[in-house]
C-alpha positions, 0 to 999 in steps of 0.5 A: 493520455487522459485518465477515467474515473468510474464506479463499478460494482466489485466483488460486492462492493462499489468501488471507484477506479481510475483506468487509462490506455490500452494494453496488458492490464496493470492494476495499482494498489495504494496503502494508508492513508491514501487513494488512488491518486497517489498513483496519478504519477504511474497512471499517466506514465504506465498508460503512455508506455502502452499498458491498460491501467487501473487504480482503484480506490481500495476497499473502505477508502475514497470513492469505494464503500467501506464495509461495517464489520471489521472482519470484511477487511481481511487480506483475503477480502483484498485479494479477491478484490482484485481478482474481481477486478480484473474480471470486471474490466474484461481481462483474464490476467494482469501485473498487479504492483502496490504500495505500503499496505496495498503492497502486501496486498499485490504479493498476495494476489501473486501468492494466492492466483499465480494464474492471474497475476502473472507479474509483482511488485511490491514497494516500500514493504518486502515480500515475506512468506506467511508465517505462524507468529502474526506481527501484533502478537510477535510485538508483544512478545518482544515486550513491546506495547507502543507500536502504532499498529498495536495503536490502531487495534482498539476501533474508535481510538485512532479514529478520534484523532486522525478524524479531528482534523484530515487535512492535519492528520494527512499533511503530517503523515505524509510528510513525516514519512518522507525522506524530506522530513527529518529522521525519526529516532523512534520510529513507529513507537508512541510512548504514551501519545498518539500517533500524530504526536510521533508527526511533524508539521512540514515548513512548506509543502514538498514538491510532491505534496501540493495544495491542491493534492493535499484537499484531494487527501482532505476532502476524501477523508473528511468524507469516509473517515479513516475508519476502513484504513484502519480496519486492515490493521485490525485484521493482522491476527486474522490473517496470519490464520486465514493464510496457513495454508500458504506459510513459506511459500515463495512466490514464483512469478516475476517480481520487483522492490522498491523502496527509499534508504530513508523510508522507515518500514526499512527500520523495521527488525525484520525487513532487512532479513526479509530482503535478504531472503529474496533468492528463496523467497522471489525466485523470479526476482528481476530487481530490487532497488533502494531509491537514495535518499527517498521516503515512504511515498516513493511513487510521489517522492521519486516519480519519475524513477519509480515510473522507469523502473516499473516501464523497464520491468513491464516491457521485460515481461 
């Protein structure tokens, strides 16, 4: 079943997306650093299984516009993104499932418009209710000061070196957060270096990373930069303020997780307390899976599993 791509006007930007089929709406939000087409796997499977799909470029990456300020990027701008969305494509609700950060935005969309979305999930970051302490300061709390998120808060400096060389930065990225990739001690911790020095430059290409899906990367990147990726990070503090009012919340409707053993963000010191929250926190739960052996780019890394469970899911809604 063969995919459009178009530019529609979204919640005041323009904004490209790749639609597929006809059915319930299925919207997919990718994270950093990547685009829509790394949903190109889903697309096609989700759209032969019956659904409509949608996967936009989001907000400041690829094909959609990429807003000046840095405040224009908070998980309330996300969200509403994808409220609009919705409306644009002329539905009045849809499963919203994302990756990475655009994972933290599909839990949001659930949190913020139960009435919309009427289903999530989340891979590779677990759901955690809003909270009081937002990460960067909780990082500095610890006494940490190396993290790659607290890298990326100074505008222009991660820019500098991920901006150098795209094909580089993405093919190192990419691969280093795979479960092809040797295991990283220090994940996520620079020490005095950037980010790309915490990267390795694969062999050869994984399977699930081509030549030609590598320019595709390249290419969109070299054209927009990574400045608007980066700028989600640069709204952390923001955020845990804008959501307040929602601290705690659980969210209720149904919901799913997938992550790989080998992907990193599961290193991080909260996620296995936040997985272990999940009776509490996603009531509505109807799976949570760890992959064996995959990565962080699991819709790439493992497609075809990812694609089953998101299938079995979506036809037990």
């Amino acid at each position: 079943m063969s995919a459009t791509t178009q530019t529609l006007q979204v919640n005041g930007l323009r904004m490209q997306v790749t639609t597929a089929g006809s059915g319930p709406l299925v919207l997919l939000c990718h994270g950093f650093p990547e685009l829509s087409h790394s949903w190109r796997h889903q697309v096609a499977a989700l759209a032969a299984a019956g659904c409509s799909v949608a996967a936009p470029d989001m907000r400041g990456y690829g094909g959609t516009e990429a807003p000046a300020e840095i405040e224009q990027y908070t998980l309330l701008h996300l969200v509403g993104d994808m409220v609009d969305l919705v409306r644009v494509l002329g539905q009045t609700q849809a499963v919203v499932v994302g990756h990475d950060w655009g994972a933290a935005v599909a839990w949001h969309c659930a949190l913020l418009r139960p009435d919309l979305f009427r289903a999530v999930a989340g891979l590779s970051v677990p759901y955690a209710p809003p909270g009081k302490v937002d990460l960067i300061t909780a990082l500095e709390n610890a006494g940490i000061h190396d993290f790659y998120m607290q890298y990326f808060q100074a505008p222009g400096v991660a820019e500098a070196e991920l901006d150098a060389d795209p094909a580089a930065s993405i093919r190192r990225i990419h691969w280093s957060g795979s479960g092809d990739a040797p295991a990283r001690s220090t994940f996520g911790r620079l020490g005095g270096g950037g980010l790309l020095a915490n990267t390795s430059e694969p062999p050869q290409l994984p399977g699930w990373l081509s030549a030609a899906d590598l320019e595709v990367y390249a290419a969109a990147f070299r054209a927009s930069g990574f400045r608007g990726g980066l700028n989600w990070y640069r709204n952390l503090r923001r955020n845990t303020a804008l959501l307040s009012p929602w601290r705690g919340q659980p969210i209720r409707q149904p919901s799913l997780f997938i992550a790989g053993t080998r992907d990193d963000v599961l290193k991080f010191p909260a996620s296995q307390a936040q997985i272990d929250a999940y009776p509490r926190t996603l009531p509505g739960l109807r799976g949570c899976h760890l992959i064996d052996g995959a990565g962080h780019w699991i819709q790439r890394e493992r497609a075809d599993a990812v694609n089953a469970l998101l299938i079995e899911f979506l036809r037990g809604l």
